[in-house]
PyMOL Python script that loads the backbone (N, CA, C, O; Angstrom):
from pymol import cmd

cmd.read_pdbstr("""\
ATOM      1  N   UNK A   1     123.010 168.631  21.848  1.00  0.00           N
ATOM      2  CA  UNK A   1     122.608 167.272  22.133  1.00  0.00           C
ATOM      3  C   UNK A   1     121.551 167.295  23.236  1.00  0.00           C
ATOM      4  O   UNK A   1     121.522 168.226  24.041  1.00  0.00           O
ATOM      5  N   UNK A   2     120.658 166.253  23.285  1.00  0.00           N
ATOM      6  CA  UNK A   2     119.321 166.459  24.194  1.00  0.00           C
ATOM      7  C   UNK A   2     119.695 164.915  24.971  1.00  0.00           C
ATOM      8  O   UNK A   2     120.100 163.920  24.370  1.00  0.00           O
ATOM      9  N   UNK A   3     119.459 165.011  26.360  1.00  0.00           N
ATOM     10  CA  UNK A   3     120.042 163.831  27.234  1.00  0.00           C
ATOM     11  C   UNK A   3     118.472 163.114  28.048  1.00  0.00           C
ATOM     12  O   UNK A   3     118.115 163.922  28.906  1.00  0.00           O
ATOM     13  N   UNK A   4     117.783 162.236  28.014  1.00  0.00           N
ATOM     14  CA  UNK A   4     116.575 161.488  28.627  1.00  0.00           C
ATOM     15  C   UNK A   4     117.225 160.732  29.433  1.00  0.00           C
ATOM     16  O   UNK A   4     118.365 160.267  29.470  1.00  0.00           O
ATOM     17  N   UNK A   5     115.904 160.668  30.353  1.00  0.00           N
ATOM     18  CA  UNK A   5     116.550 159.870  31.334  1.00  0.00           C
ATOM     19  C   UNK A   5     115.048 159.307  31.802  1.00  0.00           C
ATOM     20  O   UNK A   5     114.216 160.205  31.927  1.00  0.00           O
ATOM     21  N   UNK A   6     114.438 157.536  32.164  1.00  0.00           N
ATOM     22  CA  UNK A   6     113.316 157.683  33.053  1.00  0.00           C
ATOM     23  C   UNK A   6     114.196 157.198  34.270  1.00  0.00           C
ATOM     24  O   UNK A   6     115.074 156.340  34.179  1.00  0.00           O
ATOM     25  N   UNK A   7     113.835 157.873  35.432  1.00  0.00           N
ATOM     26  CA  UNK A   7     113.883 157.032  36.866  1.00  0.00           C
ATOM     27  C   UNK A   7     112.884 156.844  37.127  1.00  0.00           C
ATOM     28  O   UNK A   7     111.900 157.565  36.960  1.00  0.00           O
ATOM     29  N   UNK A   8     113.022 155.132  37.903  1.00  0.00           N
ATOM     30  CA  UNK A   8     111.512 154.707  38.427  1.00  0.00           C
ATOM     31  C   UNK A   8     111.837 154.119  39.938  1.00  0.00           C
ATOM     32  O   UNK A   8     112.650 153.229  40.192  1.00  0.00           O
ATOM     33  N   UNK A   9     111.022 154.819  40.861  1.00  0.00           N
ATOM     34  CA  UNK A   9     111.108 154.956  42.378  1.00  0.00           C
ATOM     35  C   UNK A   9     110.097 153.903  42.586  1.00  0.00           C
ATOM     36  O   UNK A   9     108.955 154.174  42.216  1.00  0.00           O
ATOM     37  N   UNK A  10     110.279 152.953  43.021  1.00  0.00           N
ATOM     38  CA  UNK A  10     109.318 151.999  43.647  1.00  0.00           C
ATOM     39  C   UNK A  10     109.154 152.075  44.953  1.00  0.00           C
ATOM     40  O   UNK A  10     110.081 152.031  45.763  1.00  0.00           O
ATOM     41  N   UNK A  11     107.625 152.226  45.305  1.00  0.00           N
ATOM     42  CA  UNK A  11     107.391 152.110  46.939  1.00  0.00           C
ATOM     43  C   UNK A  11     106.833 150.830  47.042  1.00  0.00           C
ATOM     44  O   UNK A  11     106.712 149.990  46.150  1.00  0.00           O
ATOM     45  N   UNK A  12     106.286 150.721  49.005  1.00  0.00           N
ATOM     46  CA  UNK A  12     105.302 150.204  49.473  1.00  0.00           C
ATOM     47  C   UNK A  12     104.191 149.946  48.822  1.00  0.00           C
ATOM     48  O   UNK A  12     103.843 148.879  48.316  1.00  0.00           O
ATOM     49  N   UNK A  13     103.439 151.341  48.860  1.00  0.00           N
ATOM     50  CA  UNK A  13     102.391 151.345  48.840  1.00  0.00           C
ATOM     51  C   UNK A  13     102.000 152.569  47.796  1.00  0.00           C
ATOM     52  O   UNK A  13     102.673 153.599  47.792  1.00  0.00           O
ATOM     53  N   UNK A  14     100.804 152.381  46.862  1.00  0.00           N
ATOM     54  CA  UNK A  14     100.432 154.062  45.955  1.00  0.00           C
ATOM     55  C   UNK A  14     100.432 154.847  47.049  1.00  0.00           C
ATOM     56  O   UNK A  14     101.069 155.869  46.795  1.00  0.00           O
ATOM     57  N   UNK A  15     100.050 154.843  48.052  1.00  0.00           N
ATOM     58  CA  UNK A  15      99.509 156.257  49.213  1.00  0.00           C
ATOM     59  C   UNK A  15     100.933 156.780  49.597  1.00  0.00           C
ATOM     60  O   UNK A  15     100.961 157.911  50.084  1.00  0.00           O
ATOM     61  N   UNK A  16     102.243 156.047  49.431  1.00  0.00           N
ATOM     62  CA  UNK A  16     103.590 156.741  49.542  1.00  0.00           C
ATOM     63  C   UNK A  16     103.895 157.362  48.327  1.00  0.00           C
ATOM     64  O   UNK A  16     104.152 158.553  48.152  1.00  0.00           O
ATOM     65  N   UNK A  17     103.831 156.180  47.240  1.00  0.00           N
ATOM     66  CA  UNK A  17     104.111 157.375  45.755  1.00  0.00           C
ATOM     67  C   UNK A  17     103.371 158.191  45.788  1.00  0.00           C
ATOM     68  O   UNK A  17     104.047 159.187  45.530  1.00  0.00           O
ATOM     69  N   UNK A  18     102.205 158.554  45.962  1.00  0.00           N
ATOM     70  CA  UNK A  18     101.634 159.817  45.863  1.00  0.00           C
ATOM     71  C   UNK A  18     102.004 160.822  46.712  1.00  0.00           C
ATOM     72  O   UNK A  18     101.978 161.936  46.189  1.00  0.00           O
ATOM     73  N   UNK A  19     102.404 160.770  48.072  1.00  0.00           N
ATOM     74  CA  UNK A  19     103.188 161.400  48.725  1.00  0.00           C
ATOM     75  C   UNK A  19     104.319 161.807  48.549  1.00  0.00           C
ATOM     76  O   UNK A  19     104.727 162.959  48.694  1.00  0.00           O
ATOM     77  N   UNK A  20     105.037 160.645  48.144  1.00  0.00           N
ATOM     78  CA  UNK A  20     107.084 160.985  47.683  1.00  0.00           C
ATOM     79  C   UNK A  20     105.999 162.335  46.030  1.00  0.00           C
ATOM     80  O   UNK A  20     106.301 163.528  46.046  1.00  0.00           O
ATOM     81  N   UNK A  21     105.434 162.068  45.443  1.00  0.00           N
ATOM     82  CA  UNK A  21     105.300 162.757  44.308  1.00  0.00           C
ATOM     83  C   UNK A  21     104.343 164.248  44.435  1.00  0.00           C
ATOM     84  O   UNK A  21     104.380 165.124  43.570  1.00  0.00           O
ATOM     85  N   UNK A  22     103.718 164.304  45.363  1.00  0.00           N
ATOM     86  CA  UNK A  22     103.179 165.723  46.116  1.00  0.00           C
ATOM     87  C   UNK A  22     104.479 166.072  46.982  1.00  0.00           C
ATOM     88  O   UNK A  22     104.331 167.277  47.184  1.00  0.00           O
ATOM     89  N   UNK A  23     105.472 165.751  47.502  1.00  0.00           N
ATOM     90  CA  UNK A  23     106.771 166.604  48.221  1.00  0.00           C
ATOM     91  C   UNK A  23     107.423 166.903  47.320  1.00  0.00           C
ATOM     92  O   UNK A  23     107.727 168.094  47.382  1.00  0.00           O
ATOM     93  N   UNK A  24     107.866 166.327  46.348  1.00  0.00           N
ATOM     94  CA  UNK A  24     108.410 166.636  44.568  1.00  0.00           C
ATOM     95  C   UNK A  24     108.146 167.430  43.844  1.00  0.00           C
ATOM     96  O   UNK A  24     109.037 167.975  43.194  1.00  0.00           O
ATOM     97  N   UNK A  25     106.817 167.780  43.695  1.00  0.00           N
ATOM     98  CA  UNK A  25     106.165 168.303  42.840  1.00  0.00           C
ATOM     99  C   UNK A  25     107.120 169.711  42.418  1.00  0.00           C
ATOM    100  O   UNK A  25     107.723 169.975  41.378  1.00  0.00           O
ATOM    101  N   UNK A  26     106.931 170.652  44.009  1.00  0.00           N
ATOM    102  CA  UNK A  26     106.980 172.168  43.169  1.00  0.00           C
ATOM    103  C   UNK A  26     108.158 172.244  43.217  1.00  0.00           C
ATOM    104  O   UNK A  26     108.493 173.378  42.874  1.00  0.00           O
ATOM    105  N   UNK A  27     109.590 171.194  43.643  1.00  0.00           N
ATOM    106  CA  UNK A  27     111.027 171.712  43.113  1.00  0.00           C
ATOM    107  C   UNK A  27     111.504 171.015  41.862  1.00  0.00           C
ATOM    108  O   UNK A  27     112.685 171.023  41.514  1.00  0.00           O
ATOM    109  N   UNK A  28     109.987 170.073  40.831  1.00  0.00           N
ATOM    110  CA  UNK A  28     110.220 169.961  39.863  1.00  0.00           C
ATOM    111  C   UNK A  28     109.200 170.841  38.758  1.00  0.00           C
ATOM    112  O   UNK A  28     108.938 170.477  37.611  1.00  0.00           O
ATOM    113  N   UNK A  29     108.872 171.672  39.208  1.00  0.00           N
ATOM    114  CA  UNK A  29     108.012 171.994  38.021  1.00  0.00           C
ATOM    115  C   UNK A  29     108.570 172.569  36.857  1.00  0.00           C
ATOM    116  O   UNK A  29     109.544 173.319  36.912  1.00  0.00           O
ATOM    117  N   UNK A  30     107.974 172.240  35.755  1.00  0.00           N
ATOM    118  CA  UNK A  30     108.929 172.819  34.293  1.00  0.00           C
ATOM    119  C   UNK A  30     110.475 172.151  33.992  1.00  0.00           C
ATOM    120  O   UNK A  30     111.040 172.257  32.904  1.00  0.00           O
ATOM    121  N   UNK A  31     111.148 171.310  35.401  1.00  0.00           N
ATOM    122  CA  UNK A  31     111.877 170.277  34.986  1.00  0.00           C
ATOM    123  C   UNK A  31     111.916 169.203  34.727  1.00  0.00           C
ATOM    124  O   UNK A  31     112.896 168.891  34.050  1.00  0.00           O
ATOM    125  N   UNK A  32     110.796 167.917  35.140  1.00  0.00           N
ATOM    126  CA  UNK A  32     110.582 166.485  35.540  1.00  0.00           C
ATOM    127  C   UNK A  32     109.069 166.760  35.115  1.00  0.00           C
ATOM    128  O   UNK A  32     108.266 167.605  35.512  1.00  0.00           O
ATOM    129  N   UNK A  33     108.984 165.913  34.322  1.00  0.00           N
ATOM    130  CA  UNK A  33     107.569 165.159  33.967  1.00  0.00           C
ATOM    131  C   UNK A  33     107.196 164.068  34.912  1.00  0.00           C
ATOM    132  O   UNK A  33     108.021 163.163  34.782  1.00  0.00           O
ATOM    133  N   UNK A  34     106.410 163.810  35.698  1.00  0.00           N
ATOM    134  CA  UNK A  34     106.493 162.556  36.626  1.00  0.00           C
ATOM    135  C   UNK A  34     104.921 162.131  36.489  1.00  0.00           C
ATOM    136  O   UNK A  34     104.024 162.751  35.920  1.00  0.00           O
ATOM    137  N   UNK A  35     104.854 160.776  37.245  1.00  0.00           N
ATOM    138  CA  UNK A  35     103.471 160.061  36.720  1.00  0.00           C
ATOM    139  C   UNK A  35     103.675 158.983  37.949  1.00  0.00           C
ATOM    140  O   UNK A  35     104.758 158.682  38.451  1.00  0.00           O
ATOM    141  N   UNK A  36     102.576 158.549  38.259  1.00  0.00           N
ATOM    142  CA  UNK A  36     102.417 157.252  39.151  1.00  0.00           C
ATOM    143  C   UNK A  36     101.840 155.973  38.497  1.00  0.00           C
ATOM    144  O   UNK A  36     100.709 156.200  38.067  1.00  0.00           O
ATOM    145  N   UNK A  37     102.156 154.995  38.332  1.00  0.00           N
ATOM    146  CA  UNK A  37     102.020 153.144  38.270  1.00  0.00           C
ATOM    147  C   UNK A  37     101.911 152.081  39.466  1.00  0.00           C
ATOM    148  O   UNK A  37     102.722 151.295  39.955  1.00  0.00           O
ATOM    149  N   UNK A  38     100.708 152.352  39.705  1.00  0.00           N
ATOM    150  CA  UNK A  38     100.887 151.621  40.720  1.00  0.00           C
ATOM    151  C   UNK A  38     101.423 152.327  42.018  1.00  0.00           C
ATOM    152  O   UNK A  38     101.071 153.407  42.493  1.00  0.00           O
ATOM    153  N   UNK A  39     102.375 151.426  42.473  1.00  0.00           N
ATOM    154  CA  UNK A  39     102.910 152.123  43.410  1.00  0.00           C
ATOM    155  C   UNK A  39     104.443 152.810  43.145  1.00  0.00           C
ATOM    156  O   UNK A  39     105.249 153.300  43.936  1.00  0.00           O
ATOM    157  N   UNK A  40     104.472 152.660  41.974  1.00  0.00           N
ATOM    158  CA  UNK A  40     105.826 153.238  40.891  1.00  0.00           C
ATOM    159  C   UNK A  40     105.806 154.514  40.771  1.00  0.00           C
ATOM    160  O   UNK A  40     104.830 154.765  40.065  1.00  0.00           O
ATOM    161  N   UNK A  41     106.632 156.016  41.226  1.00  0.00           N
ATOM    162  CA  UNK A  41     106.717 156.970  40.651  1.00  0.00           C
ATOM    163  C   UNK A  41     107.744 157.323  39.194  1.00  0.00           C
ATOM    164  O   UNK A  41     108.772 157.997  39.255  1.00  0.00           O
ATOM    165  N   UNK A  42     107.401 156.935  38.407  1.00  0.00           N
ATOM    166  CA  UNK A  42     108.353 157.351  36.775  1.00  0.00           C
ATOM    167  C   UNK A  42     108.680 158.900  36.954  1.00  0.00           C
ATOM    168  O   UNK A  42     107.785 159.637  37.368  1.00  0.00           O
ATOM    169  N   UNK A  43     110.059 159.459  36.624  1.00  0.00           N
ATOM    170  CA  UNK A  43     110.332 160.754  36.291  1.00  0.00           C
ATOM    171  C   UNK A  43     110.451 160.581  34.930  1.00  0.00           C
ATOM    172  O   UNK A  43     110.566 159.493  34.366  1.00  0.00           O
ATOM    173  N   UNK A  44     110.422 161.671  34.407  1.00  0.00           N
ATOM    174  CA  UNK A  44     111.262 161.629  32.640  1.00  0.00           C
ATOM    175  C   UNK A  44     111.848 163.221  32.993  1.00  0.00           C
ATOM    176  O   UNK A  44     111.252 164.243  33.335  1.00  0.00           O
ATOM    177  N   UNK A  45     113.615 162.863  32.689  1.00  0.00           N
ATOM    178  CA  UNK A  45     114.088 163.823  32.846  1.00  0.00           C
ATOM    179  C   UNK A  45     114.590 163.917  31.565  1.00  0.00           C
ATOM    180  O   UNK A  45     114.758 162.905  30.884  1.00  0.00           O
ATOM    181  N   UNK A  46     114.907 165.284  31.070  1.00  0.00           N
ATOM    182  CA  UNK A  46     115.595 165.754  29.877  1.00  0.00           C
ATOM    183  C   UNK A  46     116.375 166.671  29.866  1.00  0.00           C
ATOM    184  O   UNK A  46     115.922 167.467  30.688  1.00  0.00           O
ATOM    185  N   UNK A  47     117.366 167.111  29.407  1.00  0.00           N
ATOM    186  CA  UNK A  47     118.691 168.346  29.040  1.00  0.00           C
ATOM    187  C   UNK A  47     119.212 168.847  28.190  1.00  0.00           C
ATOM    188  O   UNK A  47     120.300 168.271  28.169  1.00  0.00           O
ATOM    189  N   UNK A  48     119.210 169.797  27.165  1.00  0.00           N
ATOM    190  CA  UNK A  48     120.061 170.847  26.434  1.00  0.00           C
ATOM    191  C   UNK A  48     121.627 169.820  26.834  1.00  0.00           C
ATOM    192  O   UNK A  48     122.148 169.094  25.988  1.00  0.00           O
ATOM    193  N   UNK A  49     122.097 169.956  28.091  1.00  0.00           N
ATOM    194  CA  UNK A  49     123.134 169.553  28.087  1.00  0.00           C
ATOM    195  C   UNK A  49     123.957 168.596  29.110  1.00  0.00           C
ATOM    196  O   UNK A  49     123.141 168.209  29.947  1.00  0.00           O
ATOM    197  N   UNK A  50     125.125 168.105  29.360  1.00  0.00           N
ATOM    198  CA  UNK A  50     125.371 167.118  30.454  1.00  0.00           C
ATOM    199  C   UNK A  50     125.157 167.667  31.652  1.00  0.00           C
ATOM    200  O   UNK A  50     124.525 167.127  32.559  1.00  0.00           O
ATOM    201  N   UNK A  51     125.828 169.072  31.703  1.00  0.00           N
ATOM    202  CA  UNK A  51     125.990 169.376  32.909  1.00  0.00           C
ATOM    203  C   UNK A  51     124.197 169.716  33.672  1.00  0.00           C
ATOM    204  O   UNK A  51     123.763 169.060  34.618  1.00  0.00           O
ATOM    205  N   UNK A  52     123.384 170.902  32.954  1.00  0.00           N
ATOM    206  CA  UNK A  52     121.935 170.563  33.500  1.00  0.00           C
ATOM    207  C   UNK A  52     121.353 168.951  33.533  1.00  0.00           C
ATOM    208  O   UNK A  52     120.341 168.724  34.196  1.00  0.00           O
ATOM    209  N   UNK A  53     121.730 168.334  33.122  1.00  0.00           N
ATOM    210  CA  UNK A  53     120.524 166.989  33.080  1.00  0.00           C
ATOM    211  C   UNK A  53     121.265 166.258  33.865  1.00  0.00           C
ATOM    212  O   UNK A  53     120.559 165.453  34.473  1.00  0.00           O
ATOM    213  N   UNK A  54     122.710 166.151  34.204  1.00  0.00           N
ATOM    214  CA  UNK A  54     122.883 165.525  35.573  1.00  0.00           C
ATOM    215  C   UNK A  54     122.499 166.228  37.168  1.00  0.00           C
ATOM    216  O   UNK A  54     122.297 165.510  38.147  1.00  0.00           O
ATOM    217  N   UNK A  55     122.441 167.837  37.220  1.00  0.00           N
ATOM    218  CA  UNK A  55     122.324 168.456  38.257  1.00  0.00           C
ATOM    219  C   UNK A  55     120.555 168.023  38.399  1.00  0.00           C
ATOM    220  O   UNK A  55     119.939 167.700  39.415  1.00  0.00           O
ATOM    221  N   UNK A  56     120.060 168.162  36.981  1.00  0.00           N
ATOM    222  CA  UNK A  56     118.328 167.634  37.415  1.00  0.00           C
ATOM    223  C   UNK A  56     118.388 166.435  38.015  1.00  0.00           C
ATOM    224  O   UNK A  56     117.492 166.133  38.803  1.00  0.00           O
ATOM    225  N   UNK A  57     119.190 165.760  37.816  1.00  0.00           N
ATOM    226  CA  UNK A  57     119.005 164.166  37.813  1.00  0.00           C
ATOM    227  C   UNK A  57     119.726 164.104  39.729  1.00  0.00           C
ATOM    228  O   UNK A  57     119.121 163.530  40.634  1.00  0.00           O
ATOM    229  N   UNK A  58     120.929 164.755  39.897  1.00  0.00           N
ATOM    230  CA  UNK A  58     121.401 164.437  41.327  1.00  0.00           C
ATOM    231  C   UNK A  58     120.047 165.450  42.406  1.00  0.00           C
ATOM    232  O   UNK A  58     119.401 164.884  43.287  1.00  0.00           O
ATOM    233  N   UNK A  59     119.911 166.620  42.144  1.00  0.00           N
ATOM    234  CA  UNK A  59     118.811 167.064  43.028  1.00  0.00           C
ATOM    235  C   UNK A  59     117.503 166.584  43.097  1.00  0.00           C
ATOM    236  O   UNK A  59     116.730 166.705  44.047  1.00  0.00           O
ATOM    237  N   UNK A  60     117.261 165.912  41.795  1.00  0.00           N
ATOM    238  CA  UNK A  60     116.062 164.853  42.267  1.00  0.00           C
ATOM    239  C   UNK A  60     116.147 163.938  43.316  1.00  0.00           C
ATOM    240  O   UNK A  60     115.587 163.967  44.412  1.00  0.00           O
ATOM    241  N   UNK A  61     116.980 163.054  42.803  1.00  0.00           N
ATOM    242  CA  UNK A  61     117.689 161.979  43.902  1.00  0.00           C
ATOM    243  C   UNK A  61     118.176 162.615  45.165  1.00  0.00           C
ATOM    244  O   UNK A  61     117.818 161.875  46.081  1.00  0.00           O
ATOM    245  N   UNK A  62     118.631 163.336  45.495  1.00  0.00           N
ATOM    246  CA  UNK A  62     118.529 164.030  47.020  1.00  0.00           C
ATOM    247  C   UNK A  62     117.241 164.486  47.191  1.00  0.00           C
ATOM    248  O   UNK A  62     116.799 163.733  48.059  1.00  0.00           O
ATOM    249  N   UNK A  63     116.661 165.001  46.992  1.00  0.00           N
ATOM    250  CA  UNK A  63     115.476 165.300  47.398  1.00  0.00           C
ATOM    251  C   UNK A  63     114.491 164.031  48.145  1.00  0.00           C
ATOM    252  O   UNK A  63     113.866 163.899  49.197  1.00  0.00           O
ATOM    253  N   UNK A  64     114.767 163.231  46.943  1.00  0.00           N
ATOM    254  CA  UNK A  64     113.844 162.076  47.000  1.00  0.00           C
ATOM    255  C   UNK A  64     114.603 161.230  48.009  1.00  0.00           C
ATOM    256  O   UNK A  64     113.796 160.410  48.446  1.00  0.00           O
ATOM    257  N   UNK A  65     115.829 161.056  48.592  1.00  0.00           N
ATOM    258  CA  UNK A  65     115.692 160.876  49.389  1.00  0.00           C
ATOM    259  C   UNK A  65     115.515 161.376  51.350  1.00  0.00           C
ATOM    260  O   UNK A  65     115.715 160.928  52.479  1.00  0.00           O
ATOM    261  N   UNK A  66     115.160 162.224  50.837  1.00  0.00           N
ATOM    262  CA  UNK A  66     115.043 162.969  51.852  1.00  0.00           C
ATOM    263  C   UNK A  66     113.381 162.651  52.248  1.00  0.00           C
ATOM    264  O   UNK A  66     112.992 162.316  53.367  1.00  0.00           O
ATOM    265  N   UNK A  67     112.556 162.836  51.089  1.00  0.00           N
ATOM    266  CA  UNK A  67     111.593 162.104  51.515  1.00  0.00           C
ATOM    267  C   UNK A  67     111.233 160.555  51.499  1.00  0.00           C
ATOM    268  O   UNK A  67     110.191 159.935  51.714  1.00  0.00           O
ATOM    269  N   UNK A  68     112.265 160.263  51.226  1.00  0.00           N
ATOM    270  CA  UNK A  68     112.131 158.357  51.604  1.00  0.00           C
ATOM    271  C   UNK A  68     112.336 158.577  53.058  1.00  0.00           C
ATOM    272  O   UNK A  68     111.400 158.055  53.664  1.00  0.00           O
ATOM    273  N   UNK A  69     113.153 159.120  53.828  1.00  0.00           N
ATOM    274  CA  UNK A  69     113.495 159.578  55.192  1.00  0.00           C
ATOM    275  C   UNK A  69     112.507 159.338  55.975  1.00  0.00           C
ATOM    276  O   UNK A  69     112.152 158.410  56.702  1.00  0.00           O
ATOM    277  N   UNK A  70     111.950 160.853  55.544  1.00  0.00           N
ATOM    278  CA  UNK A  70     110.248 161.009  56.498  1.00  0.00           C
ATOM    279  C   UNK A  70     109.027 160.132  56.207  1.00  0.00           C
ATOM    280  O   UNK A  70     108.043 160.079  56.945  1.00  0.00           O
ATOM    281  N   UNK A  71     109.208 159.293  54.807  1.00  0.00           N
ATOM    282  CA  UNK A  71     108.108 157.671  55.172  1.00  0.00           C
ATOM    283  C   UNK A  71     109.093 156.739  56.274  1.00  0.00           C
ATOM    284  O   UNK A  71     108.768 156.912  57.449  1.00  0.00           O
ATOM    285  N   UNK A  72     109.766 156.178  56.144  1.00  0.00           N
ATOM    286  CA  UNK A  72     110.387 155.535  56.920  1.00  0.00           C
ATOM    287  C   UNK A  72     110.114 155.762  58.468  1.00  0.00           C
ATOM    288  O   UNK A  72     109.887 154.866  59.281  1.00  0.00           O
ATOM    289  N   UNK A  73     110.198 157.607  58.818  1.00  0.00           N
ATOM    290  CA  UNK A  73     109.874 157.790  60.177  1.00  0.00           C
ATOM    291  C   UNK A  73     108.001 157.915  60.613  1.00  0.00           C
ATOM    292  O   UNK A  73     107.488 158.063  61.723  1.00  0.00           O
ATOM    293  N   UNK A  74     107.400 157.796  59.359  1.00  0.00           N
ATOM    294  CA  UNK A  74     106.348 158.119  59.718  1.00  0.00           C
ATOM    295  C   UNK A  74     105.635 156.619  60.020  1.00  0.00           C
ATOM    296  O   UNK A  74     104.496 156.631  60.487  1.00  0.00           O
ATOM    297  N   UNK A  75     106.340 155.241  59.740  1.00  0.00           N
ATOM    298  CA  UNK A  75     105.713 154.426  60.486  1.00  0.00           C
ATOM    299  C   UNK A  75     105.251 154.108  61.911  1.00  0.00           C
ATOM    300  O   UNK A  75     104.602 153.087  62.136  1.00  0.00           O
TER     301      UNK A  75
END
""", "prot")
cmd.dss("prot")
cmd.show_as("cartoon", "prot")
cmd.util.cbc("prot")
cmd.orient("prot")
């Protein structure tokens, strides 16, 4: 069975999505397809199975917030 998923991260501003999505980048490569809208970062996640496509899906989301963190402090 194959599992999709989009998450869509809404910022401020594009100059943060492009940031939250350059800190992202290289602990998603070859896992997360990602794209910017605006000031919207879209993932498209996918899985072989439950257990990989939720671990893609929770280490994204930690990650990402980790860099919601450092915008927050960088005001």
């Amino acid at each position: 069975m194959n599992f999709k998923a989009d998450i869509k991260l809404e910022y401020k501003t594009k100059k943060q999505a492009q940031i939250a999505l350059e800190s992202l980048k290289p602990d998603n490569i070859n896992y997360v397809n990602s794209k910017i809208q605006e000031s919207t970062l879209i993932f498209k996640l996918s899985g072989e199975s439950i257990r990989s496509f939720l671990a893609s899906a929770d280490d994204l989301i930690f990650c990402e917030m980790v860099v919601e963190k450092m915008l927050n402090e960088m005001k």
